[in-house]
N, C-alpha and C positions, 0 to 999 in steps of 0.2 A: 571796268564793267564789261565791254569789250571784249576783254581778254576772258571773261569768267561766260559769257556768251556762244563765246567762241566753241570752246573747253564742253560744255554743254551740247550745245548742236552735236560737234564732234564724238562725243561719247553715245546719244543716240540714235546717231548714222550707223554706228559700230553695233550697236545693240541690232538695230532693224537688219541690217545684212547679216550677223550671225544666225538671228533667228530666219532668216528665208532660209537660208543656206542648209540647216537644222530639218528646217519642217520639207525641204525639198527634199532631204536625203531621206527620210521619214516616209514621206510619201511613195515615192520613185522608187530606192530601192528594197523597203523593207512593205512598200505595200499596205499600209496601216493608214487609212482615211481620218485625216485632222482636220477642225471645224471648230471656232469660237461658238457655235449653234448649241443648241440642247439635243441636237440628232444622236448621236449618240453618245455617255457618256466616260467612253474609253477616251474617243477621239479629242471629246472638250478636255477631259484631265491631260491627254499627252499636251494639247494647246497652251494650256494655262501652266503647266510643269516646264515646258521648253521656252516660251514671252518670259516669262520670272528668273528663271534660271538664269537665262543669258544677260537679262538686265541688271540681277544682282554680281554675277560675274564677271560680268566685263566694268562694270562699274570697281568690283574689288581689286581686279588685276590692273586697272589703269588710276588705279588711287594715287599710287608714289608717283608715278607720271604725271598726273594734273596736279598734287601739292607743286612738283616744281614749278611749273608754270602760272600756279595761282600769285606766290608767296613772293618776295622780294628776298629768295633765298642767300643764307652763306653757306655753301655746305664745307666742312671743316675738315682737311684731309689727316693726315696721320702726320705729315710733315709737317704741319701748323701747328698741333700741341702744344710744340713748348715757346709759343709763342702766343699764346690765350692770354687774355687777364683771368683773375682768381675765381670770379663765376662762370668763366665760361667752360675753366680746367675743371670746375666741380662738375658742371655735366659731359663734358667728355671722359671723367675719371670714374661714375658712375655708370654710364653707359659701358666702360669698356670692363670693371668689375663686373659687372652683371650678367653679360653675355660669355665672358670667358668661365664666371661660377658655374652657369649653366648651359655651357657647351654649345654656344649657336654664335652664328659666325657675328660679327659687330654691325649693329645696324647705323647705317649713315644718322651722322650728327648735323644736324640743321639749327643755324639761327637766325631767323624772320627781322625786317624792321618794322612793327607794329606798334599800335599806340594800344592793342586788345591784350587784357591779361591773358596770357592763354597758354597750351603747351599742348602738342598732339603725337600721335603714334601713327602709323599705317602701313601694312605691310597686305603681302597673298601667301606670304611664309617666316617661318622663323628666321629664317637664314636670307631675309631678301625684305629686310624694314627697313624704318627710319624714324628718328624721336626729335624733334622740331622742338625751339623755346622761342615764344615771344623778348624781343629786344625791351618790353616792357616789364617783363616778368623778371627777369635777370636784373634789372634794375631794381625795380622793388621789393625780392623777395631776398633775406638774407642766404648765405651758405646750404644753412641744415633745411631751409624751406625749398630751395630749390632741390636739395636731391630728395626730398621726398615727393617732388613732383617728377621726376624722372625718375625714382624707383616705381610709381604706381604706372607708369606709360609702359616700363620695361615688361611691368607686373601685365600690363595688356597684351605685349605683346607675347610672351612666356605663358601666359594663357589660352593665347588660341583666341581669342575677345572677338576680335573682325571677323573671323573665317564661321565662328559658332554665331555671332550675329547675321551673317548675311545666311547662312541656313537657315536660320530659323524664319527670318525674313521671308525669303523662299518659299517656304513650305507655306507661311499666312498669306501672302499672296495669291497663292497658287492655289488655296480654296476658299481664299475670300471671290478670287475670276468663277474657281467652279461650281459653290453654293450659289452665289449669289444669277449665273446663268438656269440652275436649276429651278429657281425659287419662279426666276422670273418669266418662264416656261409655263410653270405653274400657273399663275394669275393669266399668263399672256391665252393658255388655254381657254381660261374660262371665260375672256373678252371675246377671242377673234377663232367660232368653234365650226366657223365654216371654210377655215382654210388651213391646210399642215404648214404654212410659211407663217414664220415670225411675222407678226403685226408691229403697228407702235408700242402696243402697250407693253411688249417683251421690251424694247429697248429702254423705252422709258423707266419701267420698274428696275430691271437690271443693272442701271445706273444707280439708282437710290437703293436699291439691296449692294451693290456694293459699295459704295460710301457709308452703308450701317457697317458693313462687318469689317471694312476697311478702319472705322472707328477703334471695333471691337479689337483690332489683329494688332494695330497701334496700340491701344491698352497694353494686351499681352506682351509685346515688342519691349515696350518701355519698362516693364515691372522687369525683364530678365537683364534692359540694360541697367538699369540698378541695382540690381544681384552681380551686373559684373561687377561694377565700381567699388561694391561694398568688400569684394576677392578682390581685386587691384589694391585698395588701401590695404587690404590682410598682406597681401602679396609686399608691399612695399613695406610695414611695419614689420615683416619677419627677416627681411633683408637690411634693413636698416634702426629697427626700434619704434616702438607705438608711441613713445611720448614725442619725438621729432614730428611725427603724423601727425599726432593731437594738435601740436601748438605751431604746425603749417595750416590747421585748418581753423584753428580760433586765430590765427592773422586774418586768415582769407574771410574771418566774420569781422575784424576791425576795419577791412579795406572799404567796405560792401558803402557808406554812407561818404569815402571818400571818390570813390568812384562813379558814385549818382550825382555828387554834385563838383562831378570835374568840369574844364570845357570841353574836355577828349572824348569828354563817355557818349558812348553810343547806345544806341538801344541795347546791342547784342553783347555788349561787351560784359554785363553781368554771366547770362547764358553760356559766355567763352569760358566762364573763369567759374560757370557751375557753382554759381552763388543765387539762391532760389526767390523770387519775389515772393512778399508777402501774402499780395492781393490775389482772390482767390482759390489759395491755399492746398486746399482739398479737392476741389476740382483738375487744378493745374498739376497736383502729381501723381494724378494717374498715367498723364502725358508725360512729367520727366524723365530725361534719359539720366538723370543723378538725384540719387538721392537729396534731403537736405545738407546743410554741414550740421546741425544738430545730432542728426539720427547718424552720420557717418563718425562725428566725434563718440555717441554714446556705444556705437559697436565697437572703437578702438577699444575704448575705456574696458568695454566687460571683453577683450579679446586677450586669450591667454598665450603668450608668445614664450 
């Protein structure tokens, strides 16, 4: 916990000094007045375009940095290969097919000790990732299940997945800050109309206008990271076969009632391994960052490979 504290603090120490550093040269040498305020709205958009910016990039560019230090990592060098057991040669024999089909250099092979199903990717380039397996997943998934979870990781990174999400990120951000200061301009005028300085009621509204569109921008956020997911399975069944996908993902619907009632299971450990709850339903995924496994099985199924 600690450690995960730490990691935090430290990334947005790193975030606030970019951005001074950003808005100082902005000011000083280019001359150009920046202002969180509704004074002008060149100034708010450069604010709110430079705070997002750095915070979605520096957070992408220190991703593979803080997995390591998250995770109870093994990272598996070139000289260990042939000394893996058989699932672990599967995703390092995956990984290195993949990358060298597709021309981009090998991204580090990681294996975690966790009790969480889980398996992740992260990179700020093609040529500068890493594909991580839970020590629980490898235990429980067979052969073909496991490389179609590292063909769909590969498929993230091979797609650009991180770098199109934190843009996208970015940009909702950056006019959920600038709508929602405009908006709240608006009302703040009509409260406090004998003074040009921000009142309470700017701040106050401005905080609830941006928690509505901050709603809003998560909606849209989440609907395109389930259009990635749904291209990572494409991605992974044309590299490896739809029916290996299929019947890795009606496992992962067998596991879902051994995993609720494990001792191990955590709350999150569903959410790691992108197995959907019931309760909810409709509500809950317009928030999911994945699809169900129903509707990712029934795209394999109609997907012409």
């Amino acid at each position: 916990m600690f450690k995960r504290i730490w990691l935090f603090l430290l990334t947005n120490i790193a975030v606030i000094l970019v951005i001074s550093i950003v808005l100082f040269i902005i000011e000083k040498v280019f001359w150009i007045s920046v202002s969180w305020y509704w004074y002008s709205y060149t100034s708010l958009l450069i604010f709110a375009a430079v705070w997002w910016f750095a915070g979605s990039f520096i957070s992408l560019f220190m991703s593979k940095w803080m997995a390591k230090r998250t995770y109870n990592i093994q990272v598996i060098n070139p000289q260990d290969a042939v000394n893996l057991n058989n699932k672990e040669k599967v995703v390092w024999d995956i990984v290195e097919e993949l990358s060298t089909r597709n021309r981009i250099k090998m991204p580090e092979v990681w294996i975690y000790q966790d009790s969480e199903p889980n398996a992740f990717a992260t990179w700020a380039s093609k040529n500068s990732s890493l594909v991580a397996v839970s020590s629980w997943l490898l235990d429980n998934m067979n052969e073909d299940e496991i490389k179609w979870v590292i063909g769909h990781e590969m498929s993230h990174i091979l797609n650009w997945d991180m770098v199109t999400m934190t843009l996208l990120q970015w940009v909702l951000n950056t006019f959920v800050i600038f709508f929602a200061r405009i908006l709240a301009n608006i009302v703040d005028s009509q409260l406090n109309k004998d003074s040009d300085e921000p009142g309470w009621g700017y701040y106050i509204t401005s905080i609830i206008f941006e928690l509505l569109l901050w709603i809003l921008a998560s909606m849209i956020a989440m609907c395109f990271s389930r259009y990635r997911e749904f291209k990572a399975d494409e991605g992974s069944a044309r590299f490896l076969g739809k029916e290996k996908m299929i019947n890795a993902l009606l496992a992962l619907k067998k596991m879902e009632p051994v995993l609720i009632h494990s001792e191990d299971w955590k709350e999150d450990n569903l959410s790691a391994f992108k197995i959907e709850s019931k309760r909810g339903r409709w509500l809950a995924s317009l928030f999911a960052s994945h699809p169900s496994l129903d509707d990712r099985i029934k795209a394999l199924e109609n997907l012409r490979v």
